[in-house]
mmCIF file of the N, C-alpha and C atoms, coordinates in Angstrom:
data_MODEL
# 
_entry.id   MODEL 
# 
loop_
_atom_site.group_PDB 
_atom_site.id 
_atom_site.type_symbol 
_atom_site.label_atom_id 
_atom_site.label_alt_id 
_atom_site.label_comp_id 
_atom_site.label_asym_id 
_atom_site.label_entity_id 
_atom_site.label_seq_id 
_atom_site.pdbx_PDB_ins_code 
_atom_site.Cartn_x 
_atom_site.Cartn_y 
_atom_site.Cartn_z 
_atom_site.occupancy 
_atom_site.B_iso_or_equiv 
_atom_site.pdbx_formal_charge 
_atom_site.auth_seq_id 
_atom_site.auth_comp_id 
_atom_site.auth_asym_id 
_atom_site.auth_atom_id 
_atom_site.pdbx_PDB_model_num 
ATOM 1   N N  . UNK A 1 1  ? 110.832 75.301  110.309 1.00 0.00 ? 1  UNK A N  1 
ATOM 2   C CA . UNK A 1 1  ? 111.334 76.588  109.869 1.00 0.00 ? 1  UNK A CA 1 
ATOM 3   C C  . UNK A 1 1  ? 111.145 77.619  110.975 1.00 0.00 ? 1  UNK A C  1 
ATOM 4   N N  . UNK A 1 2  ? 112.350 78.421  111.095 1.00 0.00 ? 2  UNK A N  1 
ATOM 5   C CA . UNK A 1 2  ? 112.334 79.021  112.376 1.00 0.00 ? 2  UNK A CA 1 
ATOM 6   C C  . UNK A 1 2  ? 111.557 80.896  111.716 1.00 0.00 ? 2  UNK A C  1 
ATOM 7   N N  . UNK A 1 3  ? 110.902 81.427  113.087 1.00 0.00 ? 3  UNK A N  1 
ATOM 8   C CA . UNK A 1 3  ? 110.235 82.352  112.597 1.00 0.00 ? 3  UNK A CA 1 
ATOM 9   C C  . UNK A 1 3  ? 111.569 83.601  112.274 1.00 0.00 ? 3  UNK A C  1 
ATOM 10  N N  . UNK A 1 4  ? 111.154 84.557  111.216 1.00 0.00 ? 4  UNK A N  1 
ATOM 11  C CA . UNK A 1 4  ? 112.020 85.319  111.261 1.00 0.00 ? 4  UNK A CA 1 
ATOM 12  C C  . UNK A 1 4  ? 112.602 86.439  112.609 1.00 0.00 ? 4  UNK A C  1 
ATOM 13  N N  . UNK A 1 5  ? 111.604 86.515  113.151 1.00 0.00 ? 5  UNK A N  1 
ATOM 14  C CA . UNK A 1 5  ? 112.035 87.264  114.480 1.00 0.00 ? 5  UNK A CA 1 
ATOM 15  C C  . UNK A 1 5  ? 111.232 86.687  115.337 1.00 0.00 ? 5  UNK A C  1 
ATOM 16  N N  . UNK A 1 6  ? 111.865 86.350  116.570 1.00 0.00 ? 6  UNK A N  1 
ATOM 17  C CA . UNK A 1 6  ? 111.771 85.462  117.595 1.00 0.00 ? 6  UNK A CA 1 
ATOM 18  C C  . UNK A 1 6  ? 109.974 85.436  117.873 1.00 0.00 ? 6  UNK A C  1 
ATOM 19  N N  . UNK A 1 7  ? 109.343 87.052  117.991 1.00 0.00 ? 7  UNK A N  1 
ATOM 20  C CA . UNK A 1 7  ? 107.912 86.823  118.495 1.00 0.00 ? 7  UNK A CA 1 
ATOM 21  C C  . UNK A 1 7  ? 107.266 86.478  117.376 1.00 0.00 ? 7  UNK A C  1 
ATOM 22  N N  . UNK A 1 8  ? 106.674 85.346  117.676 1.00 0.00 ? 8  UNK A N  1 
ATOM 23  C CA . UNK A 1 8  ? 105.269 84.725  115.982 1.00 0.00 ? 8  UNK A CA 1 
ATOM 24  C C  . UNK A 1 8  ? 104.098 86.554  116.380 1.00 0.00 ? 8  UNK A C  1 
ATOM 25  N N  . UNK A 1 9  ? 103.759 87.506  116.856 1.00 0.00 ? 9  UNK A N  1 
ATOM 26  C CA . UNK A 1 9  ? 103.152 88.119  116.571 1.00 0.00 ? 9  UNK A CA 1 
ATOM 27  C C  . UNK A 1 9  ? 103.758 89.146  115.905 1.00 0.00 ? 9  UNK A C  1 
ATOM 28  N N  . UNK A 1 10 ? 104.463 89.854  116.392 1.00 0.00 ? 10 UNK A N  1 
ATOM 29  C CA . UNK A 1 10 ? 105.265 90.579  115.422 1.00 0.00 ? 10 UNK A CA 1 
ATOM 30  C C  . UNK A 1 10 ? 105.762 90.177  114.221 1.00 0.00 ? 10 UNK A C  1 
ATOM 31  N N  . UNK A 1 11 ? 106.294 88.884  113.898 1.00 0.00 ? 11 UNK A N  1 
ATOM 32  C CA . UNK A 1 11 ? 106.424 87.805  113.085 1.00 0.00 ? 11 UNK A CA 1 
ATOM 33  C C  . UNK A 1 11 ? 105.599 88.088  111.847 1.00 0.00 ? 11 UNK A C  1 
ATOM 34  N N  . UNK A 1 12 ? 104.577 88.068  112.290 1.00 0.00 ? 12 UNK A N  1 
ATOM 35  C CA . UNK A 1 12 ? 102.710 87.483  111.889 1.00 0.00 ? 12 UNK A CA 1 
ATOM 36  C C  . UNK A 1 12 ? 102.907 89.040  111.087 1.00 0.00 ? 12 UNK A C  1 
ATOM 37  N N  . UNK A 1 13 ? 102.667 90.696  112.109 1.00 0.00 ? 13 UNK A N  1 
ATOM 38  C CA . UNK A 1 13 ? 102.364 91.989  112.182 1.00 0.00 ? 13 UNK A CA 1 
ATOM 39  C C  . UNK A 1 13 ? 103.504 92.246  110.274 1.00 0.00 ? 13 UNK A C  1 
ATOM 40  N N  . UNK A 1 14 ? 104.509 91.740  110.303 1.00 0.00 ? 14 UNK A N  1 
ATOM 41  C CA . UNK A 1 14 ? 105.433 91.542  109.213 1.00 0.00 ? 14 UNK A CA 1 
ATOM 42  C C  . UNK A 1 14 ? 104.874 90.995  107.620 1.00 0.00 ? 14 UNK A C  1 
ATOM 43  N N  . UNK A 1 15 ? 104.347 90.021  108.085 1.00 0.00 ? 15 UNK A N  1 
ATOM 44  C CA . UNK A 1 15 ? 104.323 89.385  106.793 1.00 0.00 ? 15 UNK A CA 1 
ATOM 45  C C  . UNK A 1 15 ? 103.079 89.625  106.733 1.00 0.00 ? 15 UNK A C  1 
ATOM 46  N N  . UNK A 1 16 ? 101.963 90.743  107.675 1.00 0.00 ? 16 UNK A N  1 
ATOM 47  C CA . UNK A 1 16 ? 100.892 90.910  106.957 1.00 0.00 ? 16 UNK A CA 1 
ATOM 48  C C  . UNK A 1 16 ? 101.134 92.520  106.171 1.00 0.00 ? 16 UNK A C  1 
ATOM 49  N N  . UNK A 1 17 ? 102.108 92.932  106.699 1.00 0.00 ? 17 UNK A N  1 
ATOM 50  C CA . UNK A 1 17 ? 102.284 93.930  106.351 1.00 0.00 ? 17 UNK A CA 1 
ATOM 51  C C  . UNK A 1 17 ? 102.865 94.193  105.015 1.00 0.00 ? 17 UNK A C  1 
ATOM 52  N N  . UNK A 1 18 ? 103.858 93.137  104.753 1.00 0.00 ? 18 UNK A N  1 
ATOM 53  C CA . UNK A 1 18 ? 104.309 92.884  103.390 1.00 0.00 ? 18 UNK A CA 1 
ATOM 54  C C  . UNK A 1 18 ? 103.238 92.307  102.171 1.00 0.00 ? 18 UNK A C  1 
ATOM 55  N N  . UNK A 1 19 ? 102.641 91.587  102.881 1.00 0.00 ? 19 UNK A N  1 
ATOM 56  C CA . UNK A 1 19 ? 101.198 91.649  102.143 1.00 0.00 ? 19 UNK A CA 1 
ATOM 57  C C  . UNK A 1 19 ? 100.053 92.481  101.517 1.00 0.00 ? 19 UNK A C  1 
ATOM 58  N N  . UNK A 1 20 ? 99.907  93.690  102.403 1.00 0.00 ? 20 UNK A N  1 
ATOM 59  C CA . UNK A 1 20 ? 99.486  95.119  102.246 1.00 0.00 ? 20 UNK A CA 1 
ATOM 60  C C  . UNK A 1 20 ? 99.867  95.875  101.284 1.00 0.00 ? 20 UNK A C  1 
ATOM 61  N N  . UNK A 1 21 ? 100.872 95.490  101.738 1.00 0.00 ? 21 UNK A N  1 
ATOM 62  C CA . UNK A 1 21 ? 101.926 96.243  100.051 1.00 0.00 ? 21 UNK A CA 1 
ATOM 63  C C  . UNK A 1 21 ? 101.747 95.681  98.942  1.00 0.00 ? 21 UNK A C  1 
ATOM 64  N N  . UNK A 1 22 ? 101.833 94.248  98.950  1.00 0.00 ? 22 UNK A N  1 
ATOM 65  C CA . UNK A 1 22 ? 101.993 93.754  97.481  1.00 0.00 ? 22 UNK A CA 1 
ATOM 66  C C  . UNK A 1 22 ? 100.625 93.660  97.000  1.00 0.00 ? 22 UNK A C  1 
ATOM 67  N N  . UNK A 1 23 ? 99.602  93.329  98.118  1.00 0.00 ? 23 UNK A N  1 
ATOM 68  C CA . UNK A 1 23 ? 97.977  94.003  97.150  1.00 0.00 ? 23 UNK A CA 1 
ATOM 69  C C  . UNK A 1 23 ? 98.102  95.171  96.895  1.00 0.00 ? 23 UNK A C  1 
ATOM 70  N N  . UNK A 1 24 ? 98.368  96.385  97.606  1.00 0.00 ? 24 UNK A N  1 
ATOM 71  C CA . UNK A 1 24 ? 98.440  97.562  96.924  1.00 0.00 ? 24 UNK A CA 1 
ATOM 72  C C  . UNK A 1 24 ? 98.569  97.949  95.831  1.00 0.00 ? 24 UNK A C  1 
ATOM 73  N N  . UNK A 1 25 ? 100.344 97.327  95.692  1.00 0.00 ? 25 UNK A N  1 
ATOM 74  C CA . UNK A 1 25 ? 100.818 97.407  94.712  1.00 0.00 ? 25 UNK A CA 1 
ATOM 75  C C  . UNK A 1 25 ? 100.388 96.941  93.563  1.00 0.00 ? 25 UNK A C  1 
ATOM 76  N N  . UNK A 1 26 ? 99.734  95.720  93.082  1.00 0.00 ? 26 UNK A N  1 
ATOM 77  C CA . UNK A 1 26 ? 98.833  95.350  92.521  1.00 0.00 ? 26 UNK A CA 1 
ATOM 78  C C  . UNK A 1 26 ? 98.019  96.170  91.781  1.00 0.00 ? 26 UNK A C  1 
ATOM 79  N N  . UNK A 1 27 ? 96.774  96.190  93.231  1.00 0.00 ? 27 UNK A N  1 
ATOM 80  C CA . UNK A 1 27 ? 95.802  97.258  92.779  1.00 0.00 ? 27 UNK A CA 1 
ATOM 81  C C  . UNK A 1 27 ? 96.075  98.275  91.727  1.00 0.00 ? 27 UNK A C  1 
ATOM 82  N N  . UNK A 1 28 ? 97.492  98.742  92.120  1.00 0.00 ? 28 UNK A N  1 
ATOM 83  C CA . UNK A 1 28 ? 98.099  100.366 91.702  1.00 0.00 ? 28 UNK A CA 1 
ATOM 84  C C  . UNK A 1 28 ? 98.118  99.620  90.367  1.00 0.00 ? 28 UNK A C  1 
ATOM 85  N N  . UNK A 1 29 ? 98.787  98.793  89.928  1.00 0.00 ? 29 UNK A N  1 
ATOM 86  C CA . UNK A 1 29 ? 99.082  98.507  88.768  1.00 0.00 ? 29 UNK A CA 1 
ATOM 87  C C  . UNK A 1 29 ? 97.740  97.971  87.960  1.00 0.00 ? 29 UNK A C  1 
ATOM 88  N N  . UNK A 1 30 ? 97.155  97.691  87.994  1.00 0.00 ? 30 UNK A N  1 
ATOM 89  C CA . UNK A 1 30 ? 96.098  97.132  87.542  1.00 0.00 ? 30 UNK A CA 1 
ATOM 90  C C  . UNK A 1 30 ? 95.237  98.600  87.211  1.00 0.00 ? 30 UNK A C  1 
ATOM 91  N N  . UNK A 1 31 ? 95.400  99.658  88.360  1.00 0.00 ? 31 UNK A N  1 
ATOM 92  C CA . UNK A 1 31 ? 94.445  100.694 87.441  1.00 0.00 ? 31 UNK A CA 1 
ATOM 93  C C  . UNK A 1 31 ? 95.094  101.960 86.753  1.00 0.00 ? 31 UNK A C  1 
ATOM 94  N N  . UNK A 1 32 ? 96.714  101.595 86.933  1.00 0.00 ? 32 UNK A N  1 
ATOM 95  C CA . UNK A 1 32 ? 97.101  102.412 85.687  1.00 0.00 ? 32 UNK A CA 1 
ATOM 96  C C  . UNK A 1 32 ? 96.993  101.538 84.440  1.00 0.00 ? 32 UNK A C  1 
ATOM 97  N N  . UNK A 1 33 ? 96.909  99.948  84.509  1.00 0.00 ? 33 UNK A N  1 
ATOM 98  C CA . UNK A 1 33 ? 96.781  99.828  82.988  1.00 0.00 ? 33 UNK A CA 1 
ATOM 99  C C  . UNK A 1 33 ? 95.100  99.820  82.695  1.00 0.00 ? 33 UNK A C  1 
ATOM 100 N N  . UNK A 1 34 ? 94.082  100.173 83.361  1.00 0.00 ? 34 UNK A N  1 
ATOM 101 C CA . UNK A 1 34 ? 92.966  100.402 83.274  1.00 0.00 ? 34 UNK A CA 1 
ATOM 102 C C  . UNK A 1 34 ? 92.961  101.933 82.325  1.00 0.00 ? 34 UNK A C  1 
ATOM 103 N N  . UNK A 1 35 ? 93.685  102.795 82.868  1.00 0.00 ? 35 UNK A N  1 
ATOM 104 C CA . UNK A 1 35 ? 93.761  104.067 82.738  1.00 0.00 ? 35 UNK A CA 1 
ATOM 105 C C  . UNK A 1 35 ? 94.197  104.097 81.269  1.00 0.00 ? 35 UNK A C  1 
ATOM 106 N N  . UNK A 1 36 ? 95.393  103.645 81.388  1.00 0.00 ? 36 UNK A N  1 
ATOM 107 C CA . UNK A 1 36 ? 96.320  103.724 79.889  1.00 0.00 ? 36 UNK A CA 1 
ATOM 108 C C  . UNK A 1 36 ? 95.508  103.138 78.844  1.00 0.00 ? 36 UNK A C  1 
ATOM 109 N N  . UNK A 1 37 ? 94.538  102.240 78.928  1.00 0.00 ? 37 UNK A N  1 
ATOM 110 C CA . UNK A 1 37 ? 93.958  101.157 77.694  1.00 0.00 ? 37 UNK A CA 1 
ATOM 111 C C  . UNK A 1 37 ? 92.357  102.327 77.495  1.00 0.00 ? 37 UNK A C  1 
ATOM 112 N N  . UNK A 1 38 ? 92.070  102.893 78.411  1.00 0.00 ? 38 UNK A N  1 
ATOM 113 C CA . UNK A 1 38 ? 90.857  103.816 78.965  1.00 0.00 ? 38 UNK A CA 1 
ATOM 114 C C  . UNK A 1 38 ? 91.535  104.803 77.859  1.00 0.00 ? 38 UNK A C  1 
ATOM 115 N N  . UNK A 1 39 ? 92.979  105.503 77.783  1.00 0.00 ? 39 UNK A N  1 
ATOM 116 C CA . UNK A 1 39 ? 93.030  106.781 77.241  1.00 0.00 ? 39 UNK A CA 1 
ATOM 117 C C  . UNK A 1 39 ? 93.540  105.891 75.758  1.00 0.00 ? 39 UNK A C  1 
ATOM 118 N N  . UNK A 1 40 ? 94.111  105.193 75.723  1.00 0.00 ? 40 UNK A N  1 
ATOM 119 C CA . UNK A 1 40 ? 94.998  105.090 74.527  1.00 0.00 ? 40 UNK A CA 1 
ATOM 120 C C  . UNK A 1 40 ? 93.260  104.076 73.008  1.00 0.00 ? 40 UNK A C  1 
ATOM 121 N N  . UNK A 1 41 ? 92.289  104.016 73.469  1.00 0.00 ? 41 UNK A N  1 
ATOM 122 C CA . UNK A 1 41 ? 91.276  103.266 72.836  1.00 0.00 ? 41 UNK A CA 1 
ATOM 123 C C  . UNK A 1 41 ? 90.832  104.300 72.027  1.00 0.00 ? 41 UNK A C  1 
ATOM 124 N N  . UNK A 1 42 ? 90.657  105.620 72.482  1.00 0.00 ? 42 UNK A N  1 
ATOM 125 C CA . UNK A 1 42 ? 90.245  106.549 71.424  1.00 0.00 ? 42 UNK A CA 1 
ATOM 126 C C  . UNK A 1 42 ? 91.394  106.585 70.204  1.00 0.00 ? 42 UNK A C  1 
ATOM 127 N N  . UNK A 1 43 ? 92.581  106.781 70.806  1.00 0.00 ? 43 UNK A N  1 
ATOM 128 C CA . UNK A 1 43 ? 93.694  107.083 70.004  1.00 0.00 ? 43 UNK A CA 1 
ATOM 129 C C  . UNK A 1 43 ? 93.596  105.545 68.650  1.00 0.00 ? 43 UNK A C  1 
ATOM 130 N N  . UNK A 1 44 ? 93.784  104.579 69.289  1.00 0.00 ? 44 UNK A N  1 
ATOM 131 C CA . UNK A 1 44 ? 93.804  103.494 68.675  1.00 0.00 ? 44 UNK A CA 1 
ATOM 132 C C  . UNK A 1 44 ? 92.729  103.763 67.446  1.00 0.00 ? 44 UNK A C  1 
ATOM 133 N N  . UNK A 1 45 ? 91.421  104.203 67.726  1.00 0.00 ? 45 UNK A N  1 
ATOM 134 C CA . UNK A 1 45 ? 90.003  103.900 66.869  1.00 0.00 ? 45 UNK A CA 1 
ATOM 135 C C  . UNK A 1 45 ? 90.077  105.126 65.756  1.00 0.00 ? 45 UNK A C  1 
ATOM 136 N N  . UNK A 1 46 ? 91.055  106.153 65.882  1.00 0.00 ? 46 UNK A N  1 
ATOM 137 C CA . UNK A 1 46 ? 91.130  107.293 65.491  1.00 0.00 ? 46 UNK A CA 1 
ATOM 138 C C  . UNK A 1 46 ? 92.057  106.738 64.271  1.00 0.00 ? 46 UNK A C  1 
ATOM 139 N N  . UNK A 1 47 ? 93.127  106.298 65.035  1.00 0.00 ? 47 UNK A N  1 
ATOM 140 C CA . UNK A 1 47 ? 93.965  105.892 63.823  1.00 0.00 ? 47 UNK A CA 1 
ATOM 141 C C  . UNK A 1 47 ? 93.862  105.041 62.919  1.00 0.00 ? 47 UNK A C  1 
ATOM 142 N N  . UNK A 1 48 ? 93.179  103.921 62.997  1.00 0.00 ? 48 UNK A N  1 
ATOM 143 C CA . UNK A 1 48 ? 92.422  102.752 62.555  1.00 0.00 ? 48 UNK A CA 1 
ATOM 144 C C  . UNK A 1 48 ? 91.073  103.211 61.517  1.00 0.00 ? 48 UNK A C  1 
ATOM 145 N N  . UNK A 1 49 ? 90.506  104.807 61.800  1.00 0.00 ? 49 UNK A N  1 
ATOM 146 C CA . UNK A 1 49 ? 89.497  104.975 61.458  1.00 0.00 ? 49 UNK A CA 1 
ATOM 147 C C  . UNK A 1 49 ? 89.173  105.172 59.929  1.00 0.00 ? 49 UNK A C  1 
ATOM 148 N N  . UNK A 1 50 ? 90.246  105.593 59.371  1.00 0.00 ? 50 UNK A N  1 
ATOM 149 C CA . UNK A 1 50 ? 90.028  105.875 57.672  1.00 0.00 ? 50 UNK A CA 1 
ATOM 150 C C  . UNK A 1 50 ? 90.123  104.597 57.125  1.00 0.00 ? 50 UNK A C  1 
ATOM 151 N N  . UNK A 1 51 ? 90.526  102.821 58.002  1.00 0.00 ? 51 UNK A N  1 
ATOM 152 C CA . UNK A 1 51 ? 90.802  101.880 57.173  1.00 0.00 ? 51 UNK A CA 1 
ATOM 153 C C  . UNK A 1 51 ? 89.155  101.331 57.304  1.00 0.00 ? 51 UNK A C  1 
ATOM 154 N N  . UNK A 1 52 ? 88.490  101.734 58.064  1.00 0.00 ? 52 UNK A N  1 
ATOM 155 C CA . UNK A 1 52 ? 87.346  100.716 58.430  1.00 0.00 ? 52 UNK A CA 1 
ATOM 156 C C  . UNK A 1 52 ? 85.973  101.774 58.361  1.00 0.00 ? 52 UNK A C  1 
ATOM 157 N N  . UNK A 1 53 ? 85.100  101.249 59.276  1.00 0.00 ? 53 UNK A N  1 
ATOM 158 C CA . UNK A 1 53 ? 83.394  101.995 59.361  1.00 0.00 ? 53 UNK A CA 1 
ATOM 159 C C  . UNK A 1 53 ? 83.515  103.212 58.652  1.00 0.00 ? 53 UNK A C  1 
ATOM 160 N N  . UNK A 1 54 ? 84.342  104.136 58.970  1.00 0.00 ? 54 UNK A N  1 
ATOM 161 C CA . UNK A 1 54 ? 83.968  105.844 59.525  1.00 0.00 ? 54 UNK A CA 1 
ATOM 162 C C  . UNK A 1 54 ? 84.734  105.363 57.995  1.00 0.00 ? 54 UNK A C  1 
ATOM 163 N N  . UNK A 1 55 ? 85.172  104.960 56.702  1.00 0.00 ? 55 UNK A N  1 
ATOM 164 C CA . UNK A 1 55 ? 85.141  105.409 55.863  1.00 0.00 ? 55 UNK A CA 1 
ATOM 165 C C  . UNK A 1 55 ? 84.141  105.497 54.577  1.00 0.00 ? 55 UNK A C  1 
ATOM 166 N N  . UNK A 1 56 ? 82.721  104.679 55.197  1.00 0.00 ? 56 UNK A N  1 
ATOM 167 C CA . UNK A 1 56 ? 81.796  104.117 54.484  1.00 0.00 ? 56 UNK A CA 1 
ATOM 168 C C  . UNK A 1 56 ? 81.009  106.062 54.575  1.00 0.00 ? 56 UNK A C  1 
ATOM 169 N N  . UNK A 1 57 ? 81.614  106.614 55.953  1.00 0.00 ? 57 UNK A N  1 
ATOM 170 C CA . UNK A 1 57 ? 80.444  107.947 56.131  1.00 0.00 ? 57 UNK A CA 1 
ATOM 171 C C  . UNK A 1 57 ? 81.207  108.963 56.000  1.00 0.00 ? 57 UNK A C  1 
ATOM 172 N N  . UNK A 1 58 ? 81.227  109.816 55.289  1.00 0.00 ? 58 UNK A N  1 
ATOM 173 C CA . UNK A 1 58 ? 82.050  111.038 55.376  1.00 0.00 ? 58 UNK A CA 1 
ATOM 174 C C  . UNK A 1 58 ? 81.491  112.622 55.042  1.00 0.00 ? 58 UNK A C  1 
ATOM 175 N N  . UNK A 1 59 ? 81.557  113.798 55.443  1.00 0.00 ? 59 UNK A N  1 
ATOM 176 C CA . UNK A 1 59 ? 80.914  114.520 55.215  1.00 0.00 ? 59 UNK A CA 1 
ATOM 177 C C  . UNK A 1 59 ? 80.975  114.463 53.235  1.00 0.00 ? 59 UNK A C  1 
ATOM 178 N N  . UNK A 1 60 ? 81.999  114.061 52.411  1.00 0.00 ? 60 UNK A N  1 
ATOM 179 C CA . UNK A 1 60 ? 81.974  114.055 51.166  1.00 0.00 ? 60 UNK A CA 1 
ATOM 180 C C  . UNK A 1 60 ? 80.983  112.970 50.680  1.00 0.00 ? 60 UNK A C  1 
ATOM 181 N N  . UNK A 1 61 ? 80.615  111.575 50.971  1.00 0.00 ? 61 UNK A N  1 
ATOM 182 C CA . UNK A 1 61 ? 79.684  111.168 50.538  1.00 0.00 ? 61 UNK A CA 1 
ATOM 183 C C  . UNK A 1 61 ? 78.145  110.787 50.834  1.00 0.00 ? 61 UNK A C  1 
ATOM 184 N N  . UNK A 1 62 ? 78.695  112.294 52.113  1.00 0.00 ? 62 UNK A N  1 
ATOM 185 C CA . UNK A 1 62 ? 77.102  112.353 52.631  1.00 0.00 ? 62 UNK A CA 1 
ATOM 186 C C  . UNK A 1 62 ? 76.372  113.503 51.459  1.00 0.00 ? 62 UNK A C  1 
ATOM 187 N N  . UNK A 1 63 ? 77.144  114.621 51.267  1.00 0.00 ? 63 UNK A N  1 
ATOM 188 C CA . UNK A 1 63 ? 76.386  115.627 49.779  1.00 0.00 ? 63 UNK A CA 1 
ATOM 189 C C  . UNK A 1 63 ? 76.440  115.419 49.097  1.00 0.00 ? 63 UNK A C  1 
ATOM 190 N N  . UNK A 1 64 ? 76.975  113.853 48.679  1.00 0.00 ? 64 UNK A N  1 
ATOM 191 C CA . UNK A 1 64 ? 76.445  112.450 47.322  1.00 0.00 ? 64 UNK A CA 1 
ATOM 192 C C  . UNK A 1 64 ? 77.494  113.016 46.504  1.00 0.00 ? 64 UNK A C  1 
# 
């Protein structure tokens, strides 16, 4: 297989460079869904909250 452009270092300088990117890119993605699951867990536990725990405690059957 022939190199894409004639010098193997520049060659090389290419496909590490395209590499750079696609870890980046990665990275990037990996900590917006860090972020999104980080903000959206309160929301989730909030909405979920009158079916489960937090309905055993409430300021109404805490003054009996």
């Amino acid at each position: 297989m022939r190199y894409l452009i004639p010098l193997p270092l520049l060659n090389s300088v290419i496909i590490n460079g395209i590499w750079l990117i696609f870890s980046w890119l990665v990275a990037l993605n990996y900590a917006v869904i860090i972020a999104l699951l980080a903000l959206a867990a309160p929301l989730t536990w909030q909405s979920s909250c009158p079916k489960t725990a937090c309905a055993t405690w409430s300021p109404k059957t805490a003054d009996g």
